[in-house]
Jmol script that loads the backbone (N, CA, C; Angstrom):
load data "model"
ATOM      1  N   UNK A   1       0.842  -1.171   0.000  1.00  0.00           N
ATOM      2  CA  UNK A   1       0.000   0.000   0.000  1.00  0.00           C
ATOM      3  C   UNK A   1       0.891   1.239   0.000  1.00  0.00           C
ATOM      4  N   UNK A   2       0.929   2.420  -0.705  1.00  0.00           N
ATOM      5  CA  UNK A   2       1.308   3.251  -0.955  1.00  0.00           C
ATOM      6  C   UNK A   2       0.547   4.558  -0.097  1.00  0.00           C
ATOM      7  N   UNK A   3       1.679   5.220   0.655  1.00  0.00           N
ATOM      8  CA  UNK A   3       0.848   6.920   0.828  1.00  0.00           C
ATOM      9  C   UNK A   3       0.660   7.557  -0.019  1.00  0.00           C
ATOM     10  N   UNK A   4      -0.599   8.116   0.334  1.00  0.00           N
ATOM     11  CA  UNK A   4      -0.633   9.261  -1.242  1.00  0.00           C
ATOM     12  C   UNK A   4       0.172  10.793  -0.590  1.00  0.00           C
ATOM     13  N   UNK A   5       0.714  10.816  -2.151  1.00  0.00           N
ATOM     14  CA  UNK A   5       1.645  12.320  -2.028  1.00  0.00           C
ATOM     15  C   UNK A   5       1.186  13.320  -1.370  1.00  0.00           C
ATOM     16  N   UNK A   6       1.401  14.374  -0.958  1.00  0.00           N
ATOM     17  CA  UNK A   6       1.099  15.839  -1.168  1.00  0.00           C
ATOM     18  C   UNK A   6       2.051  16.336  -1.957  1.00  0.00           C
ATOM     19  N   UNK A   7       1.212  17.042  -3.126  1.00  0.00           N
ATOM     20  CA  UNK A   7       2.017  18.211  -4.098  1.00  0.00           C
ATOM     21  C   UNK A   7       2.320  19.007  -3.192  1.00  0.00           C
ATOM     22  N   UNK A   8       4.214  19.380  -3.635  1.00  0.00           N
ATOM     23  CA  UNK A   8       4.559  20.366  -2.653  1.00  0.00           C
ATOM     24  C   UNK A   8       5.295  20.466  -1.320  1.00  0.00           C
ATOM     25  N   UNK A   9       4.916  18.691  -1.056  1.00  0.00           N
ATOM     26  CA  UNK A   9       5.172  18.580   0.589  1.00  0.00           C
ATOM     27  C   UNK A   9       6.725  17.331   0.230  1.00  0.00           C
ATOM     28  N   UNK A  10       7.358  17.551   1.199  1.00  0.00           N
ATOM     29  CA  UNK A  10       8.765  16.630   1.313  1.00  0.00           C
ATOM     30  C   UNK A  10       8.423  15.519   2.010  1.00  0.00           C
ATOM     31  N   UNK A  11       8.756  14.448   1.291  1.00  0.00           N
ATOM     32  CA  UNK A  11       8.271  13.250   2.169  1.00  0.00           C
ATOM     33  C   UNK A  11       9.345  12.242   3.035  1.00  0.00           C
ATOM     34  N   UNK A  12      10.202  13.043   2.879  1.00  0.00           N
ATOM     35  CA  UNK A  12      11.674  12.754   3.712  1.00  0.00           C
ATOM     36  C   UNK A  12      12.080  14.045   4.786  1.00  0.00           C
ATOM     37  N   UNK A  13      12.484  13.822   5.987  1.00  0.00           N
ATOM     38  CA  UNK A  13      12.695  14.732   7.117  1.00  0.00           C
ATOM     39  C   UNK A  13      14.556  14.352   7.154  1.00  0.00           C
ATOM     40  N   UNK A  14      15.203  15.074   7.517  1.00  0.00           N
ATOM     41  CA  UNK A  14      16.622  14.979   7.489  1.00  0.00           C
ATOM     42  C   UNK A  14      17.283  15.456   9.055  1.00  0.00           C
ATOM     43  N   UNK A  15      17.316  14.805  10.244  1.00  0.00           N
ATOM     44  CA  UNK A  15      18.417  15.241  11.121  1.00  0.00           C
ATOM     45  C   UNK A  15      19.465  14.718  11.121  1.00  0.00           C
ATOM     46  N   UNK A  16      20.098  15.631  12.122  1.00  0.00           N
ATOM     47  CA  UNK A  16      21.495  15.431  12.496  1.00  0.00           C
ATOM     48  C   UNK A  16      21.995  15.320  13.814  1.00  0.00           C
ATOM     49  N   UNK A  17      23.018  15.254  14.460  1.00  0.00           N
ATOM     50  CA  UNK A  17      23.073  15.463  15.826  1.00  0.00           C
ATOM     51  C   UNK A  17      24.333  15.243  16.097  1.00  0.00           C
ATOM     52  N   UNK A  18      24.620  16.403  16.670  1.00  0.00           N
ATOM     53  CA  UNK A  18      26.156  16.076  16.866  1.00  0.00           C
ATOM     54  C   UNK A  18      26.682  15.821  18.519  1.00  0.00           C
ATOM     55  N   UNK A  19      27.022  14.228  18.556  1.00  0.00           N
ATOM     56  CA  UNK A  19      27.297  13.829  19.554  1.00  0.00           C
ATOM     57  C   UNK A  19      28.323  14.239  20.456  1.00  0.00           C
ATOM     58  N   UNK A  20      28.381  14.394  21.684  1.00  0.00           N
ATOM     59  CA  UNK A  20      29.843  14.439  22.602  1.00  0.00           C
ATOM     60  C   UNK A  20      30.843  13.623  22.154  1.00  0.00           C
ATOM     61  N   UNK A  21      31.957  13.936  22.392  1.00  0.00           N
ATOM     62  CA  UNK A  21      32.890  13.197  22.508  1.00  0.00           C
ATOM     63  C   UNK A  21      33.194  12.003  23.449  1.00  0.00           C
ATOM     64  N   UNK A  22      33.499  11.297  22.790  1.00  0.00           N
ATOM     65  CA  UNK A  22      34.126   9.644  23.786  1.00  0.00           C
ATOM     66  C   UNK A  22      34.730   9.514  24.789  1.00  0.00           C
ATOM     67  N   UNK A  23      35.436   8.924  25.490  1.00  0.00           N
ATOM     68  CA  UNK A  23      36.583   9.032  26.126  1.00  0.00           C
ATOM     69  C   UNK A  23      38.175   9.154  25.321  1.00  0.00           C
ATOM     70  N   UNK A  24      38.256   8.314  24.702  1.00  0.00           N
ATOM     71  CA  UNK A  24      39.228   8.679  23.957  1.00  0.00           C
ATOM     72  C   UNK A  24      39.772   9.695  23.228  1.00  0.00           C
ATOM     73  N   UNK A  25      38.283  10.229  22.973  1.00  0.00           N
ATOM     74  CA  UNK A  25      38.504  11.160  21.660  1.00  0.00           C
ATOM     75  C   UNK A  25      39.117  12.427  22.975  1.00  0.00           C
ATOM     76  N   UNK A  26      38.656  12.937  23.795  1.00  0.00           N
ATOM     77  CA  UNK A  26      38.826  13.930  25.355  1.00  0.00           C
ATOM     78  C   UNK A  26      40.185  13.397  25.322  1.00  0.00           C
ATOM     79  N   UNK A  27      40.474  12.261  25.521  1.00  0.00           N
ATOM     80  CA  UNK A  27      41.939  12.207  25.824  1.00  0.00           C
ATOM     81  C   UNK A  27      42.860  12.222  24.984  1.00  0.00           C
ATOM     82  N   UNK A  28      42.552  12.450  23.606  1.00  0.00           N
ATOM     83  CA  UNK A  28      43.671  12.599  22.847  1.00  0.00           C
ATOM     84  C   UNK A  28      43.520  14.258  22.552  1.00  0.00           C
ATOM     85  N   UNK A  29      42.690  14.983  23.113  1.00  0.00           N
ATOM     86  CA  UNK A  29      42.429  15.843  22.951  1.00  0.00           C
ATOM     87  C   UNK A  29      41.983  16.935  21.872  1.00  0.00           C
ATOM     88  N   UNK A  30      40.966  16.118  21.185  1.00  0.00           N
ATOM     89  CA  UNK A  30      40.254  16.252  20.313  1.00  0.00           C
ATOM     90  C   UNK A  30      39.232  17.731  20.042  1.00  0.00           C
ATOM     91  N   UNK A  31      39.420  18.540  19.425  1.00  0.00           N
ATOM     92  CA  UNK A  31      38.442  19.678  19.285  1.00  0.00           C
ATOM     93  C   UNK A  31      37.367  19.440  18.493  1.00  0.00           C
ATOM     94  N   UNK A  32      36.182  20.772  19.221  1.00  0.00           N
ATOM     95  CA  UNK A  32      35.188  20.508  18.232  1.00  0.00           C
ATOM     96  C   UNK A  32      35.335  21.480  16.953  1.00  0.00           C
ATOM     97  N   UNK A  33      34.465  20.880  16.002  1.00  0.00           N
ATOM     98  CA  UNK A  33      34.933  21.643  14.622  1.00  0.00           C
ATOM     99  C   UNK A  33      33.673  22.185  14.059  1.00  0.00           C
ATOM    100  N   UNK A  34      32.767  22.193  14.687  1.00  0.00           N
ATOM    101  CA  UNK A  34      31.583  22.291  14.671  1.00  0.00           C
ATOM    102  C   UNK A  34      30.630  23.164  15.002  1.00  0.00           C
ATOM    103  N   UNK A  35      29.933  23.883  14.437  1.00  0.00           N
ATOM    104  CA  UNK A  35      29.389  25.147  14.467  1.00  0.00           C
ATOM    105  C   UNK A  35      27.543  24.869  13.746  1.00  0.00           C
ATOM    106  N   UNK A  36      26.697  25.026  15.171  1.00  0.00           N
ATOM    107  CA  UNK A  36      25.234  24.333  14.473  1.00  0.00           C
ATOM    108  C   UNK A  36      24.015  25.527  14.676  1.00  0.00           C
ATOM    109  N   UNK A  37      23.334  25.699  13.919  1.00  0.00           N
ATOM    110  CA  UNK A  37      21.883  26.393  14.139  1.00  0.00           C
ATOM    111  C   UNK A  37      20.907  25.291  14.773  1.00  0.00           C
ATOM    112  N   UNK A  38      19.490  25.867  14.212  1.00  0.00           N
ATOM    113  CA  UNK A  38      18.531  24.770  14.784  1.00  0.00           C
ATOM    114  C   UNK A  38      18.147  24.518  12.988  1.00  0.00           C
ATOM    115  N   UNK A  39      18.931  24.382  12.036  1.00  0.00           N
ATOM    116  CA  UNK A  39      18.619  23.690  10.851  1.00  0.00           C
ATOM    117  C   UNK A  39      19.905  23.538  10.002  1.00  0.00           C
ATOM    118  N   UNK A  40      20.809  24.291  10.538  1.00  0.00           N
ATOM    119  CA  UNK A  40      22.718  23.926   9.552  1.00  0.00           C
ATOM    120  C   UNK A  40      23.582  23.807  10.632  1.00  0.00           C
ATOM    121  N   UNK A  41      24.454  22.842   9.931  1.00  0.00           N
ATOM    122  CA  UNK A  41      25.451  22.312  10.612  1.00  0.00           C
ATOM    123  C   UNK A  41      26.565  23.345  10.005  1.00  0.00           C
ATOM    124  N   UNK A  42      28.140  23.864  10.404  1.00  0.00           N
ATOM    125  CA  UNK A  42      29.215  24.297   9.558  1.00  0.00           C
ATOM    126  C   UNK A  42      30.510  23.707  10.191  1.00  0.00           C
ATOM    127  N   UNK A  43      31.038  23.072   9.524  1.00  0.00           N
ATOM    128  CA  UNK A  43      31.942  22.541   9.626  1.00  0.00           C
ATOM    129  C   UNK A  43      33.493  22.791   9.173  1.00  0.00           C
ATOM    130  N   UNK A  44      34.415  23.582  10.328  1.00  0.00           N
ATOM    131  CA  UNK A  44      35.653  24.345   9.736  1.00  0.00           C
ATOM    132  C   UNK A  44      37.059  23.583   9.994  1.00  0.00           C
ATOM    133  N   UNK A  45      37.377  23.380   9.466  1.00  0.00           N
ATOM    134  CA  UNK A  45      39.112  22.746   9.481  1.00  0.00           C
ATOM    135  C   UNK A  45      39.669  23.536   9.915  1.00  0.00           C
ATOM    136  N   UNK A  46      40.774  22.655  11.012  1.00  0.00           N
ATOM    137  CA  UNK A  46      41.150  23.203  11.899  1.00  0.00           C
ATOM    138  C   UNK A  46      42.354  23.758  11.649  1.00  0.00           C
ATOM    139  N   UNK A  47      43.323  23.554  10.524  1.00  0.00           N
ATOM    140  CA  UNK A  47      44.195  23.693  10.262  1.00  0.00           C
ATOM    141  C   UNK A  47      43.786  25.074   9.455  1.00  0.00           C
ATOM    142  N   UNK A  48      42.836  25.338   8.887  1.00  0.00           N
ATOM    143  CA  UNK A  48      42.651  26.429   7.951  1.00  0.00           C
ATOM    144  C   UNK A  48      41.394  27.120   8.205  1.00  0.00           C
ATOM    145  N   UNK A  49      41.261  28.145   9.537  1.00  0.00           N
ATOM    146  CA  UNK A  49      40.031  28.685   9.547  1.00  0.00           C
ATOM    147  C   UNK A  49      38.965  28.818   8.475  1.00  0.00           C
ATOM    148  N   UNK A  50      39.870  29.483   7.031  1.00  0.00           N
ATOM    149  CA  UNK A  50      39.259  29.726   5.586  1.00  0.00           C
ATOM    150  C   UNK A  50      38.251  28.792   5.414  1.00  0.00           C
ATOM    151  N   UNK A  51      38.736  27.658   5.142  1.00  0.00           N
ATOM    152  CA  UNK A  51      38.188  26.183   4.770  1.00  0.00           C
ATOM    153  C   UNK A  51      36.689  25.898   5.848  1.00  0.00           C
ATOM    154  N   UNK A  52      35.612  26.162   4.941  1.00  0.00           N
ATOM    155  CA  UNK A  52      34.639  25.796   6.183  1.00  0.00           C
ATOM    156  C   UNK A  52      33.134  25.172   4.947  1.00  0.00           C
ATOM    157  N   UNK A  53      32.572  24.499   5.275  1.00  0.00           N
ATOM    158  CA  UNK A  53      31.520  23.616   4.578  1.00  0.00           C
ATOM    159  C   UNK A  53      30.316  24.058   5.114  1.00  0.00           C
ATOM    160  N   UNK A  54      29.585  23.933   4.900  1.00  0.00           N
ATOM    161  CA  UNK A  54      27.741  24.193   5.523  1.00  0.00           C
ATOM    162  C   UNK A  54      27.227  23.378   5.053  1.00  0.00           C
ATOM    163  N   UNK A  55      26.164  22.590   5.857  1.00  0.00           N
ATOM    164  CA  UNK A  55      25.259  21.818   5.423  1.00  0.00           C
ATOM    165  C   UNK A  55      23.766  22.241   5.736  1.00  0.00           C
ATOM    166  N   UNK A  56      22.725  21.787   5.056  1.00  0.00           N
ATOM    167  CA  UNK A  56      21.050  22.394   5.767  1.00  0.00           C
ATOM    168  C   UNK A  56      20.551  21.259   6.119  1.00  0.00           C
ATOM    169  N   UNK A  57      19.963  20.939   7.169  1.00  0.00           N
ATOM    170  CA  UNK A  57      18.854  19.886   7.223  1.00  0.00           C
ATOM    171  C   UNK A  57      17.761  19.911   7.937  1.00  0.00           C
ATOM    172  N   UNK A  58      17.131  19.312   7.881  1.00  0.00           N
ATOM    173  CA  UNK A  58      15.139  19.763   8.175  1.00  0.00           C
ATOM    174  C   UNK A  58      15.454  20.096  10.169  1.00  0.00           C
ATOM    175  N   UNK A  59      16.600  19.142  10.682  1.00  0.00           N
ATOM    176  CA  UNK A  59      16.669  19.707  11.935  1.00  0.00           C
ATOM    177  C   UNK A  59      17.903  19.131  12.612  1.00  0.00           C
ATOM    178  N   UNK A  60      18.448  19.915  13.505  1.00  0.00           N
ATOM    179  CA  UNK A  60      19.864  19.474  13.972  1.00  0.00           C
ATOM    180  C   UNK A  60      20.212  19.990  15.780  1.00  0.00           C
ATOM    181  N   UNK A  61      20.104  18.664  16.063  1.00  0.00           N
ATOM    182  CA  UNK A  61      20.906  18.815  17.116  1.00  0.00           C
ATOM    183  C   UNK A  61      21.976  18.987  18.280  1.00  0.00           C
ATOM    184  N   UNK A  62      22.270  19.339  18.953  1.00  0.00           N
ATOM    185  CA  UNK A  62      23.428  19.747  19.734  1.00  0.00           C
ATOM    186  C   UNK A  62      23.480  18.949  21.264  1.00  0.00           C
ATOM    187  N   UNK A  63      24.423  18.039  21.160  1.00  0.00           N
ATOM    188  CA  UNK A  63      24.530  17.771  22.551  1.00  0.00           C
ATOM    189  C   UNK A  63      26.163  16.670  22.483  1.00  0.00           C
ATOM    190  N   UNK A  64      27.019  18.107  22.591  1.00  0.00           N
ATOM    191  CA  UNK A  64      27.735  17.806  22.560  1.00  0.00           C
ATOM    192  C   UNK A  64      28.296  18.872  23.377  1.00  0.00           C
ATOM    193  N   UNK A  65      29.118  18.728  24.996  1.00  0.00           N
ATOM    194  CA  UNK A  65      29.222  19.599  25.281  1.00  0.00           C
ATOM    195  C   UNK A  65      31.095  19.508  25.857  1.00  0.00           C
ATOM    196  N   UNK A  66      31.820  20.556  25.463  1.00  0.00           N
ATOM    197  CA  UNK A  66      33.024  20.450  25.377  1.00  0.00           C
ATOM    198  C   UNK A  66      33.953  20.229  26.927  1.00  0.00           C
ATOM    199  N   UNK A  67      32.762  20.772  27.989  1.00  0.00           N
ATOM    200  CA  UNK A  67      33.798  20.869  28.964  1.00  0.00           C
ATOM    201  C   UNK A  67      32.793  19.406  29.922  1.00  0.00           C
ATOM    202  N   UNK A  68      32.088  18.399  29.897  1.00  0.00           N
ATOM    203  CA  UNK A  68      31.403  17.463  30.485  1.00  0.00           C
ATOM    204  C   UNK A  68      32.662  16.512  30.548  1.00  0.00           C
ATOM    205  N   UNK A  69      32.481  15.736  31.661  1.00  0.00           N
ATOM    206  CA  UNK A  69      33.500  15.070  32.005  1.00  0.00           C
ATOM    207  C   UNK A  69      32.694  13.579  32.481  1.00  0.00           C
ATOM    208  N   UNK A  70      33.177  12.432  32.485  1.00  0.00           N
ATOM    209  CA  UNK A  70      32.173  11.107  32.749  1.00  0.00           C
ATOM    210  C   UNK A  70      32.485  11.126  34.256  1.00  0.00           C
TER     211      UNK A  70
END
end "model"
wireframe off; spacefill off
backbone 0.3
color backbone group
């Protein structure tokens, strides 16, 4: 059985979520590179402020927090 369409309407939803870091990753001392709205992600290399990507998606989350400790 098939849904019927809506003209107009997206029938795919797109998140994201950008997780904390591991243990490992904290101990090798890993930065975040990561820069989020509540619908784009931007993503900058660390070696080259310049160098930076954007992505859009229907919704994006944050829970990733740099100074949390286990």
């Amino acid at each position: 059985m098939r849904a019927k369409e809506a003209p107009g309407k997206d029938c795919v939803k797109v998140a994201v979520r950008v997780r904390p870091f591991i243990k490992r990753e904290r101990d090798a001392g890993s930065q975040c590179i990561i820069t989020m709205t509540s619908t784009s992600i931007i993503i900058q290399d660390p070696r080259d402020c310049q160098n930076r990507r954007a992505f859009c998606f229907d919704y994006a989350y944050w829970s990733h927090n740099c100074f949390a400790r286990d």
